[in-house]
VEXKE-176919 format. One record per residue (C-alpha): residue in three letters; chain; x, y, z. Coordinates in nm, 3 decimals, always signed. Each point is the difference from the previous one (the first is absolute). Layout:
<recs>
- residu;chaine;c1;c2;c3
- ALA;A;X;Y;Z
...
</recs>
This chain:
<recs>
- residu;chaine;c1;c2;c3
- UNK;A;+4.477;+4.015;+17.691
- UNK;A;+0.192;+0.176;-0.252
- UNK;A;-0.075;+0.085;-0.332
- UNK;A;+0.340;-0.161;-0.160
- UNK;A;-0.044;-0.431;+0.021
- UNK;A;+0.347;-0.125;+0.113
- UNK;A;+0.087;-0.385;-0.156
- UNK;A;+0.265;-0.213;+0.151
- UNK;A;+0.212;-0.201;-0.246
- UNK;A;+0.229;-0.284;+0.091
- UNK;A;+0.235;+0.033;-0.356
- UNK;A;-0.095;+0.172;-0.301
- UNK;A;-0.189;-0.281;-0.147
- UNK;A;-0.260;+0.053;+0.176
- UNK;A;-0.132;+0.375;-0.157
- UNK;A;-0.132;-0.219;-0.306
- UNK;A;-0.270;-0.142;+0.244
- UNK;A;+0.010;+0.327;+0.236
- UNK;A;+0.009;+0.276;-0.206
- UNK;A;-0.256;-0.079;-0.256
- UNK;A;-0.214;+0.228;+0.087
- UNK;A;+0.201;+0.281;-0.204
- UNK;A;-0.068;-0.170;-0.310
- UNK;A;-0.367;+0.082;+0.022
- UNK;A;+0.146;+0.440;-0.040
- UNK;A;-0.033;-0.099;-0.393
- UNK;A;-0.310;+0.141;-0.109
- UNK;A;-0.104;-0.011;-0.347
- UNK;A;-0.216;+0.224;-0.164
- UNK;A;-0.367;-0.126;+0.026
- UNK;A;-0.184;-0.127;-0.363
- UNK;A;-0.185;+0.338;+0.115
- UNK;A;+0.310;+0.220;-0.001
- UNK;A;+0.134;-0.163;-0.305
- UNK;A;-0.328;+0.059;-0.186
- UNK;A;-0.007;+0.358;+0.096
- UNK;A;+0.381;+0.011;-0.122
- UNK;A;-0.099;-0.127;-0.286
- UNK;A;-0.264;+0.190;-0.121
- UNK;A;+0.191;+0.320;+0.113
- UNK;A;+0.296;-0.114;-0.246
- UNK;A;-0.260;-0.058;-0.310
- UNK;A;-0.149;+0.298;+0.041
- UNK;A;+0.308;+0.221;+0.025
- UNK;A;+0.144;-0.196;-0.304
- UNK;A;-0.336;+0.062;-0.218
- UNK;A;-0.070;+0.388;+0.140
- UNK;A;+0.324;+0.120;+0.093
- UNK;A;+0.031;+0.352;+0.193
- UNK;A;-0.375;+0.023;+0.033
- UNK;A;-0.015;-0.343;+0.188
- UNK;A;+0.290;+0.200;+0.211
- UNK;A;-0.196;+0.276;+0.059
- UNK;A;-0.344;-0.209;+0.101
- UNK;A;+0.176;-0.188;+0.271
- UNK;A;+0.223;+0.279;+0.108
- UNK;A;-0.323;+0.197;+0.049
- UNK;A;-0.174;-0.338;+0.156
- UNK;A;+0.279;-0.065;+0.279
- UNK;A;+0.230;+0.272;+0.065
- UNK;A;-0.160;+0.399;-0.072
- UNK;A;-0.364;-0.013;-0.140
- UNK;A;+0.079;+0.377;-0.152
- UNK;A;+0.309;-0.140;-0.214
- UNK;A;+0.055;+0.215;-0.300
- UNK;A;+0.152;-0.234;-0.235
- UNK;A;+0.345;+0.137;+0.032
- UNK;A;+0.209;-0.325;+0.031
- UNK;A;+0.357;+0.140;-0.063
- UNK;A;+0.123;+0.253;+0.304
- UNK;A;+0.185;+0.240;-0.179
- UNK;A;+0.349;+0.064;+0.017
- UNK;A;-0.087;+0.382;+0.208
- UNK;A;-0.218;-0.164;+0.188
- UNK;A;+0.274;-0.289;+0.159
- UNK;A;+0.251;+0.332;+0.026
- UNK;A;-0.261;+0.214;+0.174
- UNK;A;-0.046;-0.321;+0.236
- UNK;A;+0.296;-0.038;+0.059
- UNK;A;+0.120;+0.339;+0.119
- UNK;A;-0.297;-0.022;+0.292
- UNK;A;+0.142;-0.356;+0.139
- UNK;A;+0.233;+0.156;+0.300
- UNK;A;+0.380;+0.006;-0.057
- UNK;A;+0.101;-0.249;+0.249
- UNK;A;-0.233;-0.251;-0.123
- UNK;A;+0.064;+0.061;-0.344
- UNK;A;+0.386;-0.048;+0.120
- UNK;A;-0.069;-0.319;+0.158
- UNK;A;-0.134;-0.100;-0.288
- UNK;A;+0.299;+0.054;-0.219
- UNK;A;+0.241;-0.119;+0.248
- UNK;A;-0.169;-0.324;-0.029
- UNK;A;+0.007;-0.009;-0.383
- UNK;A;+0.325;+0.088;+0.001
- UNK;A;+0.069;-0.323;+0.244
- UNK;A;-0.212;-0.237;-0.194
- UNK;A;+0.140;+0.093;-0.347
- UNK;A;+0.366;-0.081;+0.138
- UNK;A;-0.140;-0.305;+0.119
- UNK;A;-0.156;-0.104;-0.376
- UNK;A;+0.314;+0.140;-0.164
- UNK;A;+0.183;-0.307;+0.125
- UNK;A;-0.277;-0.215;-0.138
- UNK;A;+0.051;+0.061;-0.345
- UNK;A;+0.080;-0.273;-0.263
- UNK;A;+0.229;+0.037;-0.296
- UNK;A;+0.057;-0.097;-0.357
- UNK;A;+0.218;-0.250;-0.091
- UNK;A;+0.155;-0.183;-0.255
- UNK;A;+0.254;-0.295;-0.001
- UNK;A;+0.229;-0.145;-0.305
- UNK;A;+0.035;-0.339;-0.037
- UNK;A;+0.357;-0.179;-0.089
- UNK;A;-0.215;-0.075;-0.348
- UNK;A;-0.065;+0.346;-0.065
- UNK;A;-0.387;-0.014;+0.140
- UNK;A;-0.125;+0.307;+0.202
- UNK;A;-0.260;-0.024;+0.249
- UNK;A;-0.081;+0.172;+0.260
- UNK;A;-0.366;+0.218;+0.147
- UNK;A;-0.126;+0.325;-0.065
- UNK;A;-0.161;+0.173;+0.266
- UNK;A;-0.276;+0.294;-0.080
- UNK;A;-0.262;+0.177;+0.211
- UNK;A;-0.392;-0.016;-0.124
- UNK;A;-0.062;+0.270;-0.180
- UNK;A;-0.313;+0.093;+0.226
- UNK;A;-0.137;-0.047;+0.348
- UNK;A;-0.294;+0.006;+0.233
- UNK;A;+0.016;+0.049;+0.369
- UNK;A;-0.311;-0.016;+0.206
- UNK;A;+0.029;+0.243;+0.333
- UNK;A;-0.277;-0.039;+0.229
- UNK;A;-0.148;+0.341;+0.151
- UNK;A;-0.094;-0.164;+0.357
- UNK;A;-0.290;+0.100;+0.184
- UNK;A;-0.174;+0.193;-0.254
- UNK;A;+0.294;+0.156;-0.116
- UNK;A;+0.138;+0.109;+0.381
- UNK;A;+0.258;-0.265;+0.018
- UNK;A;+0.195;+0.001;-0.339
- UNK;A;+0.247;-0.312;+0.017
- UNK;A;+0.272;+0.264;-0.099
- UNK;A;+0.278;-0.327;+0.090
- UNK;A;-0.164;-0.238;-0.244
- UNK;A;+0.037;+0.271;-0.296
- UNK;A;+0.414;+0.058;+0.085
- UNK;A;-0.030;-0.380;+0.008
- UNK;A;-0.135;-0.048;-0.324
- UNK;A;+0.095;+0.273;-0.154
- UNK;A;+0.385;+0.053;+0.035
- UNK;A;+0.090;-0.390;-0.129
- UNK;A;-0.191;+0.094;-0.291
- UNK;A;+0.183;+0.308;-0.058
- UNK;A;+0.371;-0.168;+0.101
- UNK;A;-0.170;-0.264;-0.291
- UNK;A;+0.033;+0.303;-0.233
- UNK;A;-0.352;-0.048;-0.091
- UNK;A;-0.075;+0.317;-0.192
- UNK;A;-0.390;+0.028;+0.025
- UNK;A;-0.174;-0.060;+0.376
- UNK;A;-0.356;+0.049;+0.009
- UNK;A;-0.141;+0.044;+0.398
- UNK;A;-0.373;-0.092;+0.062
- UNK;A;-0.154;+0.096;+0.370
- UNK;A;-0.298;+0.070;+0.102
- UNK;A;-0.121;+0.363;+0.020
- UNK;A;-0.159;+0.114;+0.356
- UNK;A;-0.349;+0.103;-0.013
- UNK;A;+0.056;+0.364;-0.092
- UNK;A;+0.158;-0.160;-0.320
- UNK;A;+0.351;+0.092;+0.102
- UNK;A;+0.291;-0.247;+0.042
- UNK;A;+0.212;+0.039;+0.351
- UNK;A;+0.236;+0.242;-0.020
- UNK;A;+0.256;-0.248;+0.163
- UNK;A;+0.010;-0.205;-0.305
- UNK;A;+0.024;+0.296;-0.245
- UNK;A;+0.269;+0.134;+0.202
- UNK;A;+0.242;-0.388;-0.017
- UNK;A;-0.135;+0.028;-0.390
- UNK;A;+0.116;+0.322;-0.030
- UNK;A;+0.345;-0.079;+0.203
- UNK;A;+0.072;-0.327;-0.200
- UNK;A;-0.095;+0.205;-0.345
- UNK;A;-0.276;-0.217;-0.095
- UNK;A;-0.267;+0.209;-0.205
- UNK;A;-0.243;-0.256;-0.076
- UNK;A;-0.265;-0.022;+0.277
- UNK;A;-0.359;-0.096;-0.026
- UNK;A;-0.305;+0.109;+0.223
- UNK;A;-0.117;-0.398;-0.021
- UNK;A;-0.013;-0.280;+0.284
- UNK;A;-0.155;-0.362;+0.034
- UNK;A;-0.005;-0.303;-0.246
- UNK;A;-0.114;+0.259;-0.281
- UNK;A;+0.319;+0.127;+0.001
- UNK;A;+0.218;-0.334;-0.070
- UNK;A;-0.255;-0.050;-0.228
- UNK;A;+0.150;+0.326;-0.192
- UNK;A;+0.324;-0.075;+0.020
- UNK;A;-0.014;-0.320;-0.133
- UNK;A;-0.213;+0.061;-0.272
- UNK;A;+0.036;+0.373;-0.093
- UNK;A;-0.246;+0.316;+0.014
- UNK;A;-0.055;+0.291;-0.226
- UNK;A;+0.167;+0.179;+0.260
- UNK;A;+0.205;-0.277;+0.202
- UNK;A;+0.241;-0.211;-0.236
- UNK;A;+0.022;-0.358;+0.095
- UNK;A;+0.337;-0.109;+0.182
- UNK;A;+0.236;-0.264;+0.005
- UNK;A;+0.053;-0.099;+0.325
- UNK;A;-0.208;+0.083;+0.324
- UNK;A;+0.106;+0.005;+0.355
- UNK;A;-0.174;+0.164;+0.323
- UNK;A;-0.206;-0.121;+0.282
- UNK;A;-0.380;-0.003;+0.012
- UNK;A;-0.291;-0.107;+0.156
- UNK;A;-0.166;-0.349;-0.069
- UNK;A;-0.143;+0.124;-0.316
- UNK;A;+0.314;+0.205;-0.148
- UNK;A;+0.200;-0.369;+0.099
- UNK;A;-0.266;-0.167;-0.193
- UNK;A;+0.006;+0.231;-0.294
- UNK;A;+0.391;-0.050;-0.031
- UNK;A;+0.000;-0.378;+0.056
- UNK;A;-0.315;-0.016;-0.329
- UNK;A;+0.263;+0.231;-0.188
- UNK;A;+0.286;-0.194;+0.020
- UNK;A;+0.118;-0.108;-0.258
- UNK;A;-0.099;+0.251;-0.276
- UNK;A;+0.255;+0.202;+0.240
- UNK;A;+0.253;-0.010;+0.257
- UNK;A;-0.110;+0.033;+0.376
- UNK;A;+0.258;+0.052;+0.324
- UNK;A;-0.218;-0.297;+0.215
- UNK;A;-0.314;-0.156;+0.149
- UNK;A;+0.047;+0.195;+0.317
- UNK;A;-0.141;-0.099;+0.369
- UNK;A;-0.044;+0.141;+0.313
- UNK;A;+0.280;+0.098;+0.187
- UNK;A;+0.214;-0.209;+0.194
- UNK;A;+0.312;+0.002;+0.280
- UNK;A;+0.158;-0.294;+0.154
- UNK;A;+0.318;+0.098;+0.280
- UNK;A;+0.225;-0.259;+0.145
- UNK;A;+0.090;+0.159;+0.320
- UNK;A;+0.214;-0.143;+0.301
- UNK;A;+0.070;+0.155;+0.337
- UNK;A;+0.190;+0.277;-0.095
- UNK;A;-0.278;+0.139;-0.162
- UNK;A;-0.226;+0.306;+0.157
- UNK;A;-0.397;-0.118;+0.047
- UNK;A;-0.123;+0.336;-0.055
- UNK;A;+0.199;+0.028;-0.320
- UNK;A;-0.095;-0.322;-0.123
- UNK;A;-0.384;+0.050;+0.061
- UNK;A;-0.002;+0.358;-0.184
- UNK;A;+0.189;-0.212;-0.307
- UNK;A;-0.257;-0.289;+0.005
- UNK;A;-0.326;+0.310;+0.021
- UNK;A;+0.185;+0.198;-0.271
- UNK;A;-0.126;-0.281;-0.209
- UNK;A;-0.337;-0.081;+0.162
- UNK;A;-0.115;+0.372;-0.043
- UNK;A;+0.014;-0.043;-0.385
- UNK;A;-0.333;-0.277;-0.036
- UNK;A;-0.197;-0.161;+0.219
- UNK;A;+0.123;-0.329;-0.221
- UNK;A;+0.385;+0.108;+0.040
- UNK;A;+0.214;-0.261;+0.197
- UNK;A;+0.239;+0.082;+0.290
- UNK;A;+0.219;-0.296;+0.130
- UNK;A;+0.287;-0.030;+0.254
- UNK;A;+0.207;-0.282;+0.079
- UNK;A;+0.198;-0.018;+0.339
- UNK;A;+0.160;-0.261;+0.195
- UNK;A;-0.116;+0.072;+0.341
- UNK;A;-0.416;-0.045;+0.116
- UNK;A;+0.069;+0.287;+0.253
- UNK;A;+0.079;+0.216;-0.266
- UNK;A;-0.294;-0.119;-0.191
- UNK;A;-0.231;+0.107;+0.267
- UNK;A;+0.204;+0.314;+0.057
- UNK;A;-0.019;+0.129;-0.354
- UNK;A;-0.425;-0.105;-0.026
- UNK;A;-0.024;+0.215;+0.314
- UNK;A;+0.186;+0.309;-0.205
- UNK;A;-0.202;-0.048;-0.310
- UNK;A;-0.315;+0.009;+0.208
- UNK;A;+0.098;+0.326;+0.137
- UNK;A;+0.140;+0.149;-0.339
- UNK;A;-0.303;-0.105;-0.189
- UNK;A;-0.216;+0.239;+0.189
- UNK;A;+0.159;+0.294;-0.078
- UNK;A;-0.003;+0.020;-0.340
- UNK;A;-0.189;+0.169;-0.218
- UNK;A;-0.078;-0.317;-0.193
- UNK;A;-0.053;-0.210;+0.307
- UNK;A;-0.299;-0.157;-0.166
- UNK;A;+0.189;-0.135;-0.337
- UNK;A;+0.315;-0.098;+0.230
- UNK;A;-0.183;-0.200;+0.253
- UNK;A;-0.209;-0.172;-0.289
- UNK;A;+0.315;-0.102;-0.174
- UNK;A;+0.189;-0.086;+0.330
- UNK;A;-0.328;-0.200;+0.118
- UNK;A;-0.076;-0.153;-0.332
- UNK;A;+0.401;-0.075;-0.159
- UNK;A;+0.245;+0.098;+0.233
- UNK;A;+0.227;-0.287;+0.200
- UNK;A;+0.251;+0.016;+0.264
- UNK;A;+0.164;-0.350;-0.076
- UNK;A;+0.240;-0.108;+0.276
- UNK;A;+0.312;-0.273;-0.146
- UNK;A;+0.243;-0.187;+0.175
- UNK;A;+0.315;+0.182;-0.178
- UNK;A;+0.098;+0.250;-0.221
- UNK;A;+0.050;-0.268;-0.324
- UNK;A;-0.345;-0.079;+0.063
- UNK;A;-0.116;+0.370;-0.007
- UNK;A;+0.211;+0.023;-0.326
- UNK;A;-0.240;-0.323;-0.110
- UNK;A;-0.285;+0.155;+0.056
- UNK;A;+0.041;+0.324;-0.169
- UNK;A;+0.119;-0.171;-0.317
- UNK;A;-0.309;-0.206;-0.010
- UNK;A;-0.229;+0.329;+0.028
- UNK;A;+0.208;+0.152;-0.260
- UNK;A;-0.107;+0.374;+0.197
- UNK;A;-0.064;+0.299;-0.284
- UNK;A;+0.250;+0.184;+0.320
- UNK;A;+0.225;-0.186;+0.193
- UNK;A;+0.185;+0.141;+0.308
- UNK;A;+0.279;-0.129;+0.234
- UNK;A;-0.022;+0.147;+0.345
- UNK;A;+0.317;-0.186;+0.116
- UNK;A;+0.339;+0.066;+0.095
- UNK;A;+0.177;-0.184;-0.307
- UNK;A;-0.232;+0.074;-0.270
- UNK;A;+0.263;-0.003;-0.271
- UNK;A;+0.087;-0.341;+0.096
- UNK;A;-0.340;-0.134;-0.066
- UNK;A;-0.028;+0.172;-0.299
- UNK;A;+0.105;-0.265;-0.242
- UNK;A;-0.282;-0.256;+0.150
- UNK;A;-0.250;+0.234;-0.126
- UNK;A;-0.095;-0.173;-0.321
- UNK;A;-0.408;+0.143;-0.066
- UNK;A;-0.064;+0.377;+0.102
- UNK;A;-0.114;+0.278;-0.156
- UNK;A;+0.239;+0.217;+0.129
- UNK;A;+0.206;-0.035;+0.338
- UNK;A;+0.088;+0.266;+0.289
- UNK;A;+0.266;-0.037;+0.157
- UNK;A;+0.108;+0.079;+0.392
- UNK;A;-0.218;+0.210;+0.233
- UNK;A;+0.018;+0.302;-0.148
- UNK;A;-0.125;-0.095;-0.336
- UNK;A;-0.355;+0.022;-0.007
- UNK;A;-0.233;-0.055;-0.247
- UNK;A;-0.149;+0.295;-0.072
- UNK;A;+0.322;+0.165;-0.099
- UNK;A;-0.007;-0.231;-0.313
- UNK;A;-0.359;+0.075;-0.066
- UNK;A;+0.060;+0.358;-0.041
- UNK;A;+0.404;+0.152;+0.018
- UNK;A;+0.291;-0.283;-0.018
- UNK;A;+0.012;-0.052;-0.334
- UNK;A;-0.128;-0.390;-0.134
- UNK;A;-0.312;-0.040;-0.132
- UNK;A;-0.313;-0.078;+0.224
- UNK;A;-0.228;-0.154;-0.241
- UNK;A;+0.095;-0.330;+0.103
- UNK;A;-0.140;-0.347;-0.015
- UNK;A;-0.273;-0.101;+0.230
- UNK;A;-0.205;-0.314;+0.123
- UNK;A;+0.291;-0.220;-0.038
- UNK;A;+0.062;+0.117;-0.320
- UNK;A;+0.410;+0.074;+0.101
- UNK;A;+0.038;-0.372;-0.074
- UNK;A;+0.025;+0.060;-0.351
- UNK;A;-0.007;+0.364;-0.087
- UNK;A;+0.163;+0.373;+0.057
- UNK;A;-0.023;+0.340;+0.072
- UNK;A;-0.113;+0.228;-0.278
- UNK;A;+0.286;+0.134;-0.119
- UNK;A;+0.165;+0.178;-0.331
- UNK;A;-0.032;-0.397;-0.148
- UNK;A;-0.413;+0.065;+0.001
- UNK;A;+0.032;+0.271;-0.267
- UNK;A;+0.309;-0.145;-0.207
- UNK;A;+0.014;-0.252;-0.254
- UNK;A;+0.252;-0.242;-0.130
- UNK;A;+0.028;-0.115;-0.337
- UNK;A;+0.249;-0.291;-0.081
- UNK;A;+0.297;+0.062;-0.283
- UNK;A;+0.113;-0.269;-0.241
- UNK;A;+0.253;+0.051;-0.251
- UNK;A;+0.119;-0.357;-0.092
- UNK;A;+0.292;-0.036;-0.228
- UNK;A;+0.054;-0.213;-0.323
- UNK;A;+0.214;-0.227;+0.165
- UNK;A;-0.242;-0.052;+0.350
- UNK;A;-0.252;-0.091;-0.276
- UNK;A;+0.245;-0.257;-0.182
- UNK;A;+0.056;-0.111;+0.278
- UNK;A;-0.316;-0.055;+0.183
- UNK;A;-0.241;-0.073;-0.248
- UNK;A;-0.024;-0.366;+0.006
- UNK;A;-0.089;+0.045;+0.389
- UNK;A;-0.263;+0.251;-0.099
- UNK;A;-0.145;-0.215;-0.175
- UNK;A;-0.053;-0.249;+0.156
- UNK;A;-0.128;+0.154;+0.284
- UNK;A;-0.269;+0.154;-0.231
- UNK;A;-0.058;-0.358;-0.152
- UNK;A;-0.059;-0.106;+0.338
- UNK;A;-0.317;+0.197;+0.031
- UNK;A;-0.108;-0.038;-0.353
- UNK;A;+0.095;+0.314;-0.139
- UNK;A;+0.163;-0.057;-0.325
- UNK;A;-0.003;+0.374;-0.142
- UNK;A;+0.195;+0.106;+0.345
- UNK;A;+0.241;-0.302;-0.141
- UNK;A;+0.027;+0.146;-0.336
- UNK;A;+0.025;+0.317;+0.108
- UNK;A;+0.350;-0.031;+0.133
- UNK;A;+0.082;-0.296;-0.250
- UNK;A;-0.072;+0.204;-0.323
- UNK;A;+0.321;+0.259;+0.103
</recs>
């Protein structure tokens, strides 16, 4: 039996009943997790960098010094040891992704009305940021893509100050990969501290750490539960889930291809979901037969099979419009078409996080070198929300410059409308010019 389930659907109406299963992938934080959250944000509010220190010593290098800030020699000395190519590879994709957010950027505006009014929006960046960068297995496998990710938008932004929190390795030192993108994108400010404890800081403020505006990164349950009890008092990217791929594929696509796509997903989490919809049960059978084969040989065969077993689908459809369906009702964080016309269907795609297009757009060239953003919505979330972007660390502030004779000639509507809800001073307010 293979590990992937395969579900038969007659029409797209049907995934309601058949697919919900997926919905179950949303897993809130536990009252236990939340406590623990919540204790850890209270204590780093009340004790500041020596409540940093304590759980920096408790959970990531017992011999910790206390030296929260890496200093500016230390990210250049770093730097210069990360091998040329990969520190080139690492540029090349900054330089792709800050093209990409240069096109997202909003302007100012103002318009004059025939009565002399002027109105219009004023766009600014916040004045400070917070990106979270996790360090990995004990600091081995620095998410390098996620800092680009976060970190370029907020530069594009023109956000002047950008704090970066990660957790140190157990020698105390940060990766040298993530001092080396610091040091490429010019960012100075980089902190030796991981886990909720470190949201906590940048929301609140340290002796050393000063609190933030807005924060974005990815992070275990706790550092996602630490951002969501912050919101509010600041700005966060997202409540992020696990990772997710859905491809609409037809015959022209290549099995093999289309099973390393689906397991370039699974490999993230064992709760990361893999789907493929097709139009043919003998392809259905074909591809379950690849993935069982591919599976094995990776070096994260356990996680993949877990995630392929547990929330992976091969869903076979009558048609192609019914594929399209499908996708829009799991509203996938990535969304590929393996077809031959994939520009064609592209206008039907109404809820994805981001969509690949044709057979030679994978979707790990998003995550790391094409150029959009791959923080993206997950569990559904594509329904109603976007991809972080330059927007996250911007903000717009309304202009209203109404003349004498809009006033003249409005008030009586003003206020009325204000007498409608019982405010008289709003009345007077515009009567008493």
């Amino acid at each position: 039996m293979s590990l992937c389930r395969i579900i038969n659907l007659q029409n797209a109406g049907e995934w309601a009943a058949a697919g919900k299963w997926l919905k179950d992938r949303a897993n809130p934080a536990s009252a236990d997790v939340e406590n623990k959250v919540r204790d850890i944000l209270d204590t780093v509010r009340k004790d500041g960098d020596q409540a940093l220190v304590q759980y920096t010593k408790q959970y990531d290098c017992a011999n910790f010094d206390g030296s929260l800030r890496v200093s500016e020699q230390e990210i250049a000395m770093a730097a210069a040891r990360v091998p040329a190519e990969a520190r080139e590879c690492i540029a090349q994709a900054a330089s792709n992704i800050r093209a990409f957010h240069e096109e997202q950027k909003d302007k100012t505006w103002l318009t004059t009305r025939p009565d002399g009014s002027i109105l219009g929006q004023m766009v600014n960046p916040v004045p400070r940021a917070g990106l979270y960068v996790p360090g990995g297995k004990g600091g081995k496998t620095p998410l390098v893509s996620s800092f680009l990710m976060n970190a370029i938008p907020a530069l594009v932004a023109g956000v002047q100050e950008i704090a970066v929190c990660t957790p140190p390795q157990a020698d105390g030192s940060v990766n040298s990969i993530i001092l080396a993108a610091a040091h490429i994108l010019d960012i100075h400010e980089v902190y030796r501290v991981g886990g909720a404890w470190s949201i906590a800081a940048m929301a609140y403020g340290t002796e050393t750490i000063p609190s933030v505006d807005v924060i974005a990164g990815p992070g275990n349950i706790f550092v996602t539960t630490a951002k969501r009890m912050v919101q509010g008092l600041v700005g966060i990217d997202m409540i992020a889930g696990p990772s997710e791929v859905c491809v609409i594929a037809d015959g022209s696509a290549n099995i093999r291809w289309l099973a390393a796509d689906l397991l370039s997903q699974a490999e993230h989490d064992p709760l990361a979901s893999a789907i493929c919809i097709v139009q043919e049960p003998m392809v259905a059978q074909a591809l379950a037969a690849e993935l069982d084969e591919q599976v094995k040989k990776l070096p994260r065969t356990k996680i993949a099979s877990a995630s392929l077993k547990d929330w992976g689908a091969i869903v076979v459809v009558p048609d192609l419009n019914e594929a399209l369906a499908v996708a829009n009702q799991i509203a996938p964080e990535h969304l590929e078409l393996s077809i031959r016309s994939p520009w064609d269907c592209l206008p039907y795609i109404k809820n994805a996080g981001a969509v690949f297009l044709g057979h030679h757009s994978p979707e790990p060239v998003g995550d790391y070198f094409a150029g959009p953003n791959h923080v993206l919505p997950t569990l559904g979330t594509a329904r109603f929300s976007s991809a972080l972007s330059v927007q996250t660390f911007c903000k717009k502030t309304s202009i209203i410059a109404t003349s004498r004779n809009f006033l003249r000639d409005n008030k009586d509507a003003i206020a009325t409308l204000a007498r409608l809800e019982g405010l008289e001073a709003h009345a007077l307010s515009v009567e008493i010019r």
